[in-house]
PDB file of N, CA, C and O in Angstrom:
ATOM      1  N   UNK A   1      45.224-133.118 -42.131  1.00  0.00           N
ATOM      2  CA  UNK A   1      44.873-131.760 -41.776  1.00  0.00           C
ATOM      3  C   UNK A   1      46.099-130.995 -41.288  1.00  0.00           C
ATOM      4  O   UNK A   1      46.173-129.768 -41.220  1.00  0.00           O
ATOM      5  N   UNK A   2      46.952-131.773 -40.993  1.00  0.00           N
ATOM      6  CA  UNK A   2      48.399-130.748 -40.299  1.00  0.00           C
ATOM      7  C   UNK A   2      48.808-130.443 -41.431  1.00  0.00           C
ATOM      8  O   UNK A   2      48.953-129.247 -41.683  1.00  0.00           O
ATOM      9  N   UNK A   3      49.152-131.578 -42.570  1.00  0.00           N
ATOM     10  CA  UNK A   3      49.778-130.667 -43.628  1.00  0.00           C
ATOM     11  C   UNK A   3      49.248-129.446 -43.875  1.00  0.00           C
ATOM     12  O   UNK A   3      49.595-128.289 -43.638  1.00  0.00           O
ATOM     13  N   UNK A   4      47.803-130.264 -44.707  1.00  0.00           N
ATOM     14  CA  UNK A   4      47.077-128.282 -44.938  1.00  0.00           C
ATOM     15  C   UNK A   4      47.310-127.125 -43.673  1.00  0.00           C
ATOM     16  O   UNK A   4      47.673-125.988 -43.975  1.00  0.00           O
ATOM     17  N   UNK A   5      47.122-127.427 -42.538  1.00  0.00           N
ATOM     18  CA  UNK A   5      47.381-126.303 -42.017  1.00  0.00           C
ATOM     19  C   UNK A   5      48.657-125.764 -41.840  1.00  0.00           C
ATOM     20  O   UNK A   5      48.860-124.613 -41.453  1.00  0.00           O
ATOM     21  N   UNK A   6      49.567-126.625 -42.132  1.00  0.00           N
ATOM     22  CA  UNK A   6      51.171-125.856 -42.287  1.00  0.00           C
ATOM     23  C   UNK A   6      51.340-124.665 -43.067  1.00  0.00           C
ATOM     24  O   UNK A   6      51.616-123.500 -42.779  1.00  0.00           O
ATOM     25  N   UNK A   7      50.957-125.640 -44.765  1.00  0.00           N
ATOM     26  CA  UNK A   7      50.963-125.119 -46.233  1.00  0.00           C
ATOM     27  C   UNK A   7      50.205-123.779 -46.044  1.00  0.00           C
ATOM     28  O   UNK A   7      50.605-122.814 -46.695  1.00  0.00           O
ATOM     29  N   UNK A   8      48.883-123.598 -45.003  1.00  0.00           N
ATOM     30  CA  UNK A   8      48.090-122.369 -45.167  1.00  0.00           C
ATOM     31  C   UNK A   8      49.358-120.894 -44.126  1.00  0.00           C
ATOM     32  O   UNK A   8      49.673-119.721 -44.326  1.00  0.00           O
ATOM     33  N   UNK A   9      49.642-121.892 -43.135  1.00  0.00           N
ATOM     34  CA  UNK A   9      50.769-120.936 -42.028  1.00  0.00           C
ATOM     35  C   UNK A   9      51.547-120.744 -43.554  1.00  0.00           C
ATOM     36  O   UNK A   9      50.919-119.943 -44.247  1.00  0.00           O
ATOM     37  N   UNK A  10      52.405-121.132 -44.031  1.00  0.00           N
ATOM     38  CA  UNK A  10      52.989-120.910 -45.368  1.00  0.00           C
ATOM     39  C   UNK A  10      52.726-120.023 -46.188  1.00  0.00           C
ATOM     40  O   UNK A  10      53.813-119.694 -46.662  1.00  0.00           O
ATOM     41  N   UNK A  11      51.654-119.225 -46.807  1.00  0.00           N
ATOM     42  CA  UNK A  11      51.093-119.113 -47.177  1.00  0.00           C
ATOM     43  C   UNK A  11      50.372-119.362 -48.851  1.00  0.00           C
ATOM     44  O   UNK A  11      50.301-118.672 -49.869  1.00  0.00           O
ATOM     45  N   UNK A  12      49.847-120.957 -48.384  1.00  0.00           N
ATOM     46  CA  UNK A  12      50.198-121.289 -49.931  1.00  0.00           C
ATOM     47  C   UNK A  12      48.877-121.894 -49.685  1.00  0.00           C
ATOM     48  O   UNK A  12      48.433-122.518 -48.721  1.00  0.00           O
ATOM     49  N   UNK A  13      48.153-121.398 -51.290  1.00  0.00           N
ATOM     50  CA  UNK A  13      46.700-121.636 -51.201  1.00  0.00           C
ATOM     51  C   UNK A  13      46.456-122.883 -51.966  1.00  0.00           C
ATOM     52  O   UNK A  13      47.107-123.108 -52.987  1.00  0.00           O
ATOM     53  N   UNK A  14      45.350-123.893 -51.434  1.00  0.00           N
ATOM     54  CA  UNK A  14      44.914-125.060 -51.990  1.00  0.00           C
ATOM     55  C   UNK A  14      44.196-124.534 -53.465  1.00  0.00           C
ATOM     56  O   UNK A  14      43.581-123.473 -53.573  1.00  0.00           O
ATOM     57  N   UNK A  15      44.419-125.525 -54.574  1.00  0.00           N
ATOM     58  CA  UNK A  15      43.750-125.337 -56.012  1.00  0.00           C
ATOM     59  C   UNK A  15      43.140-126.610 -56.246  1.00  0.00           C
ATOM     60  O   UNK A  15      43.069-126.965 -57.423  1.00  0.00           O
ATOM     61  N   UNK A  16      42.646-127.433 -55.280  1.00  0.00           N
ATOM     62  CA  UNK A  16      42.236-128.299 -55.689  1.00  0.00           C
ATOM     63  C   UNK A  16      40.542-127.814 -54.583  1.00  0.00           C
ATOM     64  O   UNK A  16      40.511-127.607 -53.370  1.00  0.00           O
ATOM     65  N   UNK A  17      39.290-127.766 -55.639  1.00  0.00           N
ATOM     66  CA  UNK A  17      37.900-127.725 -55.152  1.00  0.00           C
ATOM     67  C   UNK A  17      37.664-128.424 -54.250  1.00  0.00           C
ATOM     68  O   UNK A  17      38.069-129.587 -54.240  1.00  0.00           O
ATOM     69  N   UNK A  18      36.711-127.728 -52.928  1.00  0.00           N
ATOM     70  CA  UNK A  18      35.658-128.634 -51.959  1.00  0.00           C
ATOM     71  C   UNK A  18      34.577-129.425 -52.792  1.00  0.00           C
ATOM     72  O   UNK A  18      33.854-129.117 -53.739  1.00  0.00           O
ATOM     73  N   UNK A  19      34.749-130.485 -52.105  1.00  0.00           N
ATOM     74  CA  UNK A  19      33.455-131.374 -52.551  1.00  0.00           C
ATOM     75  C   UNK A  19      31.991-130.149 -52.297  1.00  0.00           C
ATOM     76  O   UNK A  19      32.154-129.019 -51.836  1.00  0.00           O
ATOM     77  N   UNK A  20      31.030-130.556 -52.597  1.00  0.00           N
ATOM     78  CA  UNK A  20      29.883-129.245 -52.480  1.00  0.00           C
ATOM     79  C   UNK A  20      29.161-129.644 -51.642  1.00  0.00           C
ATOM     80  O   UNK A  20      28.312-130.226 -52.318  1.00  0.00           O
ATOM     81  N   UNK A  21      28.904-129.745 -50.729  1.00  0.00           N
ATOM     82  CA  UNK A  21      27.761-130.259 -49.643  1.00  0.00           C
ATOM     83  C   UNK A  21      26.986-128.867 -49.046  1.00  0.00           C
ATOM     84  O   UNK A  21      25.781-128.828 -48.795  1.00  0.00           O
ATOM     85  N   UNK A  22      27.716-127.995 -48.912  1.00  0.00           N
ATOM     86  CA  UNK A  22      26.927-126.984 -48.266  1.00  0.00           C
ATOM     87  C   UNK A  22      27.378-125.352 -48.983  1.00  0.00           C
ATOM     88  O   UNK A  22      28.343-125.130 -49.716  1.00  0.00           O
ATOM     89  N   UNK A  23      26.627-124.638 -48.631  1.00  0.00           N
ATOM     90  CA  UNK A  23      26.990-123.538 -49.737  1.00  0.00           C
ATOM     91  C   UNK A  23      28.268-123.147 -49.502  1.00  0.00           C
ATOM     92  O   UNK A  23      29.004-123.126 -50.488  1.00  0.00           O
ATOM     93  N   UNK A  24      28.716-122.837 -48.472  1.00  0.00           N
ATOM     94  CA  UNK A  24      30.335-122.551 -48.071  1.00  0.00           C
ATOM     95  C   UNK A  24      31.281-122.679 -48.397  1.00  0.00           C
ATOM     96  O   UNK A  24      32.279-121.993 -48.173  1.00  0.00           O
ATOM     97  N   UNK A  25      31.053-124.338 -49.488  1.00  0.00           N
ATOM     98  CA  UNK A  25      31.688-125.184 -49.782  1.00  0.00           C
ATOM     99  C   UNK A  25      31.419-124.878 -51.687  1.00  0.00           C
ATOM    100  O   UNK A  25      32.085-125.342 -52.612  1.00  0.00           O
ATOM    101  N   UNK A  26      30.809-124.408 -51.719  1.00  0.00           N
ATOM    102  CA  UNK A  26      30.189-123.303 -53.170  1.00  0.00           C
ATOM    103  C   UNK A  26      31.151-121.981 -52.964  1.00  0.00           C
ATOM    104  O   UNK A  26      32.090-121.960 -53.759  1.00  0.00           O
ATOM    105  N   UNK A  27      31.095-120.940 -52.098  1.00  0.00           N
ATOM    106  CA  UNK A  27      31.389-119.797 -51.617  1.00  0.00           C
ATOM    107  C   UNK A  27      33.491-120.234 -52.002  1.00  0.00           C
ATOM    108  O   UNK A  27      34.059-119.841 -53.021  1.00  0.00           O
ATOM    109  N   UNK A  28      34.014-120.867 -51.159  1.00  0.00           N
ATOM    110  CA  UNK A  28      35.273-121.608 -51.326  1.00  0.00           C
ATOM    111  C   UNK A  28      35.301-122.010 -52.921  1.00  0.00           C
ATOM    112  O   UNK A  28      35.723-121.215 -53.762  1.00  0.00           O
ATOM    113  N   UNK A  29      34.906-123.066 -53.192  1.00  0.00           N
ATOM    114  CA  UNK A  29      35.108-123.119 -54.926  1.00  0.00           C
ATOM    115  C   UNK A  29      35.162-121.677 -55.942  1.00  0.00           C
ATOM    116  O   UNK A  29      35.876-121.524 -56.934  1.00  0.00           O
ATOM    117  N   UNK A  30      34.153-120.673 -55.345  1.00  0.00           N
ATOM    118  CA  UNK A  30      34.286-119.517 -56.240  1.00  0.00           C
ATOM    119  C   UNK A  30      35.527-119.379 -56.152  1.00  0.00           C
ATOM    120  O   UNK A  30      36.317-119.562 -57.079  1.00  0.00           O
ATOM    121  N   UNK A  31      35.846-118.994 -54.855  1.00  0.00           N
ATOM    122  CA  UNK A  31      37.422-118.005 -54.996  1.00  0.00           C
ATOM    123  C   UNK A  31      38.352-118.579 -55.259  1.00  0.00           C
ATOM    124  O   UNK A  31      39.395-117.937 -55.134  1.00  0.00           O
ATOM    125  N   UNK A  32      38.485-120.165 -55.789  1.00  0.00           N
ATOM    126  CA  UNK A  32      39.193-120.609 -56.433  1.00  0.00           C
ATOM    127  C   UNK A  32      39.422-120.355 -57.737  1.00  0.00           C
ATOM    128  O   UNK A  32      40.483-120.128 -58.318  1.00  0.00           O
ATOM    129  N   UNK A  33      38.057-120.433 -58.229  1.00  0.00           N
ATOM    130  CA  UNK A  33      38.296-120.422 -60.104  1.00  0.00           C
ATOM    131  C   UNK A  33      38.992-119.379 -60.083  1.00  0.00           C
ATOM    132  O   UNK A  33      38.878-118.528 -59.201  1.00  0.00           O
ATOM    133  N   UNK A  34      39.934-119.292 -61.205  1.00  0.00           N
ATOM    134  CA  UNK A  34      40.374-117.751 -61.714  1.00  0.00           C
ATOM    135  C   UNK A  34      41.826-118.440 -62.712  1.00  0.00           C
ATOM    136  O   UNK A  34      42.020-119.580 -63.133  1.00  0.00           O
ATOM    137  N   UNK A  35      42.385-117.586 -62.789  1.00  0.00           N
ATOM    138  CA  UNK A  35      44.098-117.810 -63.555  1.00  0.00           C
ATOM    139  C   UNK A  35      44.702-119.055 -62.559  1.00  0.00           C
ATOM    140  O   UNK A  35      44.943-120.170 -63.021  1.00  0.00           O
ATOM    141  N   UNK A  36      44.837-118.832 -61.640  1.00  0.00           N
ATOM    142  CA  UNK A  36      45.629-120.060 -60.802  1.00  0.00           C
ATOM    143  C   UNK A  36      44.765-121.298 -61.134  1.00  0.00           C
ATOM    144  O   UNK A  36      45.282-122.399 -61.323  1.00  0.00           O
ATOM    145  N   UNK A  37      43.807-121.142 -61.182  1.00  0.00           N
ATOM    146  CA  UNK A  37      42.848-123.060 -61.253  1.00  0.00           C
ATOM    147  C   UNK A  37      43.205-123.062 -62.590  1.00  0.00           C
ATOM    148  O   UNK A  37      44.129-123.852 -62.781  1.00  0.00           O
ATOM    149  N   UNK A  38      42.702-122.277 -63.961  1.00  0.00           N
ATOM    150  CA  UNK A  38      43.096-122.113 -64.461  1.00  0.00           C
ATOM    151  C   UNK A  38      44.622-123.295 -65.371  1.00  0.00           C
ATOM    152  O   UNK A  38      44.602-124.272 -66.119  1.00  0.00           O
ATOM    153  N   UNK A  39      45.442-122.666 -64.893  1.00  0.00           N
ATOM    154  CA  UNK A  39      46.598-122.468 -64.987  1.00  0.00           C
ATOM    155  C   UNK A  39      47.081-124.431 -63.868  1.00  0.00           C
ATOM    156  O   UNK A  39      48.125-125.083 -63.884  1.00  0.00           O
ATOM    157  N   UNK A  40      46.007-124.639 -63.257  1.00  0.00           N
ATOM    158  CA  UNK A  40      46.461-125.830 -62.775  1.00  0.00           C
ATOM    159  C   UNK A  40      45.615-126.991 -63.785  1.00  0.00           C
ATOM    160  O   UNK A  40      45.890-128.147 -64.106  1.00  0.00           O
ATOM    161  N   UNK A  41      44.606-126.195 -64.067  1.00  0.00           N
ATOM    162  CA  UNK A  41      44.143-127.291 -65.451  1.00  0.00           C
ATOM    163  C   UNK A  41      45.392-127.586 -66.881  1.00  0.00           C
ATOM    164  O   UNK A  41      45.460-128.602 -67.572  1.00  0.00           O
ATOM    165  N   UNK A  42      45.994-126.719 -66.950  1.00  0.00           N
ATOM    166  CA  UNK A  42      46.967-126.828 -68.047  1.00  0.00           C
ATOM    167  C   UNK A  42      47.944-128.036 -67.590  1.00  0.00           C
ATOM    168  O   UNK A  42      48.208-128.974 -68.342  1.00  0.00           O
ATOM    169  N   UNK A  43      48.490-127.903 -66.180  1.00  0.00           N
ATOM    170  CA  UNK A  43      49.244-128.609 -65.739  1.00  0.00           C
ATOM    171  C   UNK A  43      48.347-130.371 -65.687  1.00  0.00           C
ATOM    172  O   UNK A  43      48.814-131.299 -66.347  1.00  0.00           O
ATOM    173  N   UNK A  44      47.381-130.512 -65.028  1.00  0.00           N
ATOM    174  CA  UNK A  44      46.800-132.155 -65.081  1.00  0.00           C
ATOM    175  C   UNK A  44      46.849-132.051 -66.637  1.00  0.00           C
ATOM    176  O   UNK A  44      47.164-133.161 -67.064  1.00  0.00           O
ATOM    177  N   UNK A  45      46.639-131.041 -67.794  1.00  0.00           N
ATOM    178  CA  UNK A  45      46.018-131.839 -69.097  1.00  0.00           C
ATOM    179  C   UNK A  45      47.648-132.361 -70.062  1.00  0.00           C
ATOM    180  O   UNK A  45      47.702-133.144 -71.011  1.00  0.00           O
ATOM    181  N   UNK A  46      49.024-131.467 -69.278  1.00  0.00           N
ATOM    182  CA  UNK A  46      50.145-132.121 -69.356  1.00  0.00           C
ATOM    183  C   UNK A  46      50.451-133.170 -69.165  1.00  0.00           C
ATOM    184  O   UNK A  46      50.865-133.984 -69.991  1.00  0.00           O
ATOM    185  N   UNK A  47      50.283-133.316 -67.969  1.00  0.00           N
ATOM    186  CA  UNK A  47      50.508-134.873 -66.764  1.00  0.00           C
ATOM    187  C   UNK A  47      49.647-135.897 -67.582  1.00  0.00           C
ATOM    188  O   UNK A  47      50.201-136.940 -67.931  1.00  0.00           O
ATOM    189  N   UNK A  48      48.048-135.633 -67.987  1.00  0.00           N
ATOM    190  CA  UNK A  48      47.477-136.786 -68.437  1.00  0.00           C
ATOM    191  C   UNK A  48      48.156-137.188 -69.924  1.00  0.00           C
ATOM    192  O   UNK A  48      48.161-138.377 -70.241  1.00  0.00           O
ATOM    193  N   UNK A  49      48.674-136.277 -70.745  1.00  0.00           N
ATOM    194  CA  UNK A  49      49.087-136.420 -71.646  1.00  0.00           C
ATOM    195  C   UNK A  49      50.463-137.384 -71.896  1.00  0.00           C
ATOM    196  O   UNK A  49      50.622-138.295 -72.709  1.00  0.00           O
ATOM    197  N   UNK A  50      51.572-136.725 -70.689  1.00  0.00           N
ATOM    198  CA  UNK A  50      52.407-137.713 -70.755  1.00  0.00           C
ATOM    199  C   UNK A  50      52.479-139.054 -70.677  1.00  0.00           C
ATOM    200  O   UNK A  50      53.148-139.870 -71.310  1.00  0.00           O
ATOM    201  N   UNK A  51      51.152-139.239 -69.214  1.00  0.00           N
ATOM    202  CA  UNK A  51      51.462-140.894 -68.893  1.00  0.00           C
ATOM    203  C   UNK A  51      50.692-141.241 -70.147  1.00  0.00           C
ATOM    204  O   UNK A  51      50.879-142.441 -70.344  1.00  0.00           O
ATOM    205  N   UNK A  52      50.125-140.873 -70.825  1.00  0.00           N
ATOM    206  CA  UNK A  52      49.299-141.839 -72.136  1.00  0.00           C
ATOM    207  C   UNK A  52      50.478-142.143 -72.953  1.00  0.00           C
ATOM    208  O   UNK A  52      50.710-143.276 -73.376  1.00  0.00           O
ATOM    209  N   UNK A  53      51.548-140.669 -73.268  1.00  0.00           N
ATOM    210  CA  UNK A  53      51.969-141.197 -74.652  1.00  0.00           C
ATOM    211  C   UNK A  53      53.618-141.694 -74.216  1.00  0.00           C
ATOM    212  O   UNK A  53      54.345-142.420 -74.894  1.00  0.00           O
ATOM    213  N   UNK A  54      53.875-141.194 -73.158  1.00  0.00           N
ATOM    214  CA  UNK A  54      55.319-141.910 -72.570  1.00  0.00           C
ATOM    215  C   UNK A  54      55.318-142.931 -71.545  1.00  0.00           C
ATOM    216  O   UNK A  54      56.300-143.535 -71.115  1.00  0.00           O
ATOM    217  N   UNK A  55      53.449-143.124 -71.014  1.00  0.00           N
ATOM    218  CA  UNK A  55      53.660-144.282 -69.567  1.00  0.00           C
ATOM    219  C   UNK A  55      53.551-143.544 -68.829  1.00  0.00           C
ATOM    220  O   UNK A  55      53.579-142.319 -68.939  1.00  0.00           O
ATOM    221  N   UNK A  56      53.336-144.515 -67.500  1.00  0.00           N
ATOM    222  CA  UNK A  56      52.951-143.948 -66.114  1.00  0.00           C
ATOM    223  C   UNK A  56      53.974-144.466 -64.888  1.00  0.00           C
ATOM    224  O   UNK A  56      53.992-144.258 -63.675  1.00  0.00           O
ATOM    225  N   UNK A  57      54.520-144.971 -65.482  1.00  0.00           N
ATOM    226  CA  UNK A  57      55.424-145.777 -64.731  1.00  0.00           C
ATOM    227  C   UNK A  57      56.953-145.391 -64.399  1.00  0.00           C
ATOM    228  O   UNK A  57      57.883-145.635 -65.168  1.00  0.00           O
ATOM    229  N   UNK A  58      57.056-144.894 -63.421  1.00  0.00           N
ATOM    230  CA  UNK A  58      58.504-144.469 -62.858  1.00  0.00           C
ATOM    231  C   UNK A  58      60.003-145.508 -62.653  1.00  0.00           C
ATOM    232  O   UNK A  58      60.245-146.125 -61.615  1.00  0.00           O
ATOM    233  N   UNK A  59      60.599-145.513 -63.488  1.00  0.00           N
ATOM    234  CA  UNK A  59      61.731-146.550 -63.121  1.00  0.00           C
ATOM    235  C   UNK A  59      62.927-146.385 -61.992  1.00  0.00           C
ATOM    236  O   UNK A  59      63.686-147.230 -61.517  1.00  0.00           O
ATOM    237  N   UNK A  60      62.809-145.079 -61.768  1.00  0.00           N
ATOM    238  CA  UNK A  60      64.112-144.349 -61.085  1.00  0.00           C
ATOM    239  C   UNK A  60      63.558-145.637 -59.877  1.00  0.00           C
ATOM    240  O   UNK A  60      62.555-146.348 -59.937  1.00  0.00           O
ATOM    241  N   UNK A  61      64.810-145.575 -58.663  1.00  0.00           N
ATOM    242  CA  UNK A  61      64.491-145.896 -56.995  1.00  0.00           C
ATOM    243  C   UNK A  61      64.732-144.460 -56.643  1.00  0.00           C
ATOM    244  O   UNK A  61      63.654-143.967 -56.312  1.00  0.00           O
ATOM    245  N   UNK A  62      65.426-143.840 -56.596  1.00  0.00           N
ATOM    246  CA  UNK A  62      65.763-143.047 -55.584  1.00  0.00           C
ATOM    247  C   UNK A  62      64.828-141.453 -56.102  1.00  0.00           C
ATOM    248  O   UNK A  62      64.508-141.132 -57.246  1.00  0.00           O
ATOM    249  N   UNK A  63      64.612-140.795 -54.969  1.00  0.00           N
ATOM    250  CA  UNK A  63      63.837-139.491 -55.346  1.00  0.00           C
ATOM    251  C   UNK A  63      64.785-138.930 -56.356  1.00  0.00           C
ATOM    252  O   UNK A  63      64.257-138.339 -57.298  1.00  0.00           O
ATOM    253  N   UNK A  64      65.463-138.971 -56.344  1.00  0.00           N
ATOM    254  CA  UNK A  64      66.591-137.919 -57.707  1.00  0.00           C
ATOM    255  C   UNK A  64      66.840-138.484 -58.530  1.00  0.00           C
ATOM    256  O   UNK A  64      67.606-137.723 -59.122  1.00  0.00           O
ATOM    257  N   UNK A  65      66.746-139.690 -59.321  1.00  0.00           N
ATOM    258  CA  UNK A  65      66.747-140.308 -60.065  1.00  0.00           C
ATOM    259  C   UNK A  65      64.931-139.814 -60.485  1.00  0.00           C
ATOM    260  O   UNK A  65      64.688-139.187 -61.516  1.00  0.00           O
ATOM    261  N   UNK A  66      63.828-140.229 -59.495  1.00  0.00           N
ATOM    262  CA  UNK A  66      62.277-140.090 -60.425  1.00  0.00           C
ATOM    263  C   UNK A  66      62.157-138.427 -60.565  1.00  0.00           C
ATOM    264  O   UNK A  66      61.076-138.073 -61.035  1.00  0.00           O
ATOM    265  N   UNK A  67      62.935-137.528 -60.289  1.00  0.00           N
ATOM    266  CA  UNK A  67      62.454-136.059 -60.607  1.00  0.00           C
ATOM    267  C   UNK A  67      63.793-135.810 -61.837  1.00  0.00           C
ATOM    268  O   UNK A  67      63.834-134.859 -62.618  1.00  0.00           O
ATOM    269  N   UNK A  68      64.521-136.605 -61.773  1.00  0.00           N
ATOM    270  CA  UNK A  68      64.782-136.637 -62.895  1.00  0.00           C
ATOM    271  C   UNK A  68      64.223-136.873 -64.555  1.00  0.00           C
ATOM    272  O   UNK A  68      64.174-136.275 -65.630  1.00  0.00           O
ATOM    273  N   UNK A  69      63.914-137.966 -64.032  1.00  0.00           N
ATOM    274  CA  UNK A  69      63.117-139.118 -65.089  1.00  0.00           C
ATOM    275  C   UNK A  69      61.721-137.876 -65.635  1.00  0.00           C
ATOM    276  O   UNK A  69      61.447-137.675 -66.818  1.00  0.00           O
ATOM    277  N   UNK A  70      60.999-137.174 -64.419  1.00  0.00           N
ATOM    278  CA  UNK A  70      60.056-136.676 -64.637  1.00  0.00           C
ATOM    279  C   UNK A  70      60.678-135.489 -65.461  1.00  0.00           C
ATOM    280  O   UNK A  70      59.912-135.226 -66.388  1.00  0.00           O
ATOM    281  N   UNK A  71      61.758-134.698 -65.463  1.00  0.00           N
ATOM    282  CA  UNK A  71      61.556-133.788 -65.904  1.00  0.00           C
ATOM    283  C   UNK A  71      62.686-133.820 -67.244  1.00  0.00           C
ATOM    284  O   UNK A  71      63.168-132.791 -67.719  1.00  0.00           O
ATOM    285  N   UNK A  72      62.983-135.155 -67.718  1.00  0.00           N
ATOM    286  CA  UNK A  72      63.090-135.596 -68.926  1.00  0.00           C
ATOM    287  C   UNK A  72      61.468-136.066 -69.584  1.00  0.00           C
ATOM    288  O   UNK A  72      61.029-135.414 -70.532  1.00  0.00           O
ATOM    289  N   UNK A  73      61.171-136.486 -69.374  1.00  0.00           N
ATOM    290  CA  UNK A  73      59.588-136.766 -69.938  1.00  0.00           C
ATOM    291  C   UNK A  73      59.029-135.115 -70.333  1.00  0.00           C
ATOM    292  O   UNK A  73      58.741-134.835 -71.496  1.00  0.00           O
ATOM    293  N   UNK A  74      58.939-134.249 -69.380  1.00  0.00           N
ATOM    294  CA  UNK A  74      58.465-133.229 -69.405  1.00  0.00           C
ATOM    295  C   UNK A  74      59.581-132.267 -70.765  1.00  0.00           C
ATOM    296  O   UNK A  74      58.984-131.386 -71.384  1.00  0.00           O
ATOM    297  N   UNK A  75      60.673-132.439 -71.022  1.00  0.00           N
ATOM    298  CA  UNK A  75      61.356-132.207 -71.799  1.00  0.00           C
ATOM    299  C   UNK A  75      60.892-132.467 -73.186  1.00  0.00           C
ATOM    300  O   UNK A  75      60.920-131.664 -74.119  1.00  0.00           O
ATOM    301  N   UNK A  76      60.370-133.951 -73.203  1.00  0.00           N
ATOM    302  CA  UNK A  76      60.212-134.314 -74.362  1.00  0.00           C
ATOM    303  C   UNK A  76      58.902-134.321 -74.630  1.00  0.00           C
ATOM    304  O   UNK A  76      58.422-134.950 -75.573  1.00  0.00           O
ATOM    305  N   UNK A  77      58.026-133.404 -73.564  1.00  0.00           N
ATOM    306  CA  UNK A  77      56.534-133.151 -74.118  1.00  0.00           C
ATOM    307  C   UNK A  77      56.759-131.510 -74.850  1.00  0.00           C
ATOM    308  O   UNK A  77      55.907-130.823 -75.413  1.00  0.00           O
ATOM    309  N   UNK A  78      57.550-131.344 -74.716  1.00  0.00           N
ATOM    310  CA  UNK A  78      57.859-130.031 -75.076  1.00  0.00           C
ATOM    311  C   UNK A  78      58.344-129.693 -76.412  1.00  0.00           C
ATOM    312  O   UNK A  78      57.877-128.904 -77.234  1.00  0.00           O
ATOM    313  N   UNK A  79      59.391-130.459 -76.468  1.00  0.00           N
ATOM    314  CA  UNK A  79      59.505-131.254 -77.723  1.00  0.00           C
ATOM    315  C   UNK A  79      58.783-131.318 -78.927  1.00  0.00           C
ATOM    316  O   UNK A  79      58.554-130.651 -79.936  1.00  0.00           O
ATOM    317  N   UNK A  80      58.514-132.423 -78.390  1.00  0.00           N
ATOM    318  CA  UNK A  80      57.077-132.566 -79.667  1.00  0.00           C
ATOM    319  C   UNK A  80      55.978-131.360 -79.733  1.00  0.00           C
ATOM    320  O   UNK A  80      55.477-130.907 -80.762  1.00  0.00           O
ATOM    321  N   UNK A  81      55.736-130.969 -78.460  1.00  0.00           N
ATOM    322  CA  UNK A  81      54.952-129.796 -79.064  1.00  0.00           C
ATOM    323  C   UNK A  81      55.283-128.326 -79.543  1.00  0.00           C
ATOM    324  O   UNK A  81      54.415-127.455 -79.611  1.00  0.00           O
ATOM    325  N   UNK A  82      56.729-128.104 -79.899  1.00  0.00           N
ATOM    326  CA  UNK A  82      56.967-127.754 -80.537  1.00  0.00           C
ATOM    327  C   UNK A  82      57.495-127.871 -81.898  1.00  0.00           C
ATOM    328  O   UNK A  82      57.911-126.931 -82.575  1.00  0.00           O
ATOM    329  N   UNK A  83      57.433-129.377 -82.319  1.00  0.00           N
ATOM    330  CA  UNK A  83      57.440-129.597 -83.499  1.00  0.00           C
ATOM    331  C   UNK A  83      56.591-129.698 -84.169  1.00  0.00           C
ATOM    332  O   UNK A  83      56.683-129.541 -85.386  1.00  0.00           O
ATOM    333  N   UNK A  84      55.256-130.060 -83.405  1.00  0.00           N
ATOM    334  CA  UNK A  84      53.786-130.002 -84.037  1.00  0.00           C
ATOM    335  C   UNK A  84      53.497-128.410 -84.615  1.00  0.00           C
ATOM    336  O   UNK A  84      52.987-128.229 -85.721  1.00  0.00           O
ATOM    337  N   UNK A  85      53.823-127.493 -83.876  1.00  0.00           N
ATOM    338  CA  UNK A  85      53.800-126.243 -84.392  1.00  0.00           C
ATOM    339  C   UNK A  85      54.517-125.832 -85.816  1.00  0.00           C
ATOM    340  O   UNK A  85      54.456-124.673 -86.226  1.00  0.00           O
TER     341      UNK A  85
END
């Protein structure tokens, strides 16, 4: 809960849905959907795509070595989908 409440002092809004237990929790999910949820579905249907067709598995050790690694993978989803075109 401290994180989230940092990220909100921040002002940076959660895109991931309340579980639904009470309507409030309905009321919150609305004002989520839109371009941003959206737009974060594109991103998981990337992510699921890569670990299927490149793996899930990070080799780097060090953080700059795996955001590396990640955004060679992400390179080469790009790649191909622009050669499929």
């Amino acid at each position: 809960m401290e994180l989230r409440e940092k990220l909100r002092e921040d002002g940076v809004r959660p895109l991931i849905k309340h579980r639904e237990f009470r309507s409030i929790d309905h009321a919150h999910n609305a004002r989520i959907a839109g371009p941003r949820y959206r737009q974060r579905a594109v991103c998981e249907t990337v992510f699921s795509t890569n670990k299927r067709t490149l793996g899930d598995a990070v080799r780097a050790e060090t953080w700059y070595g795996e955001f590396r690694e990640f955004v060679l993978m992400c390179a080469v989803h790009n790649i191909k989908q622009s050669l499929k075109q």
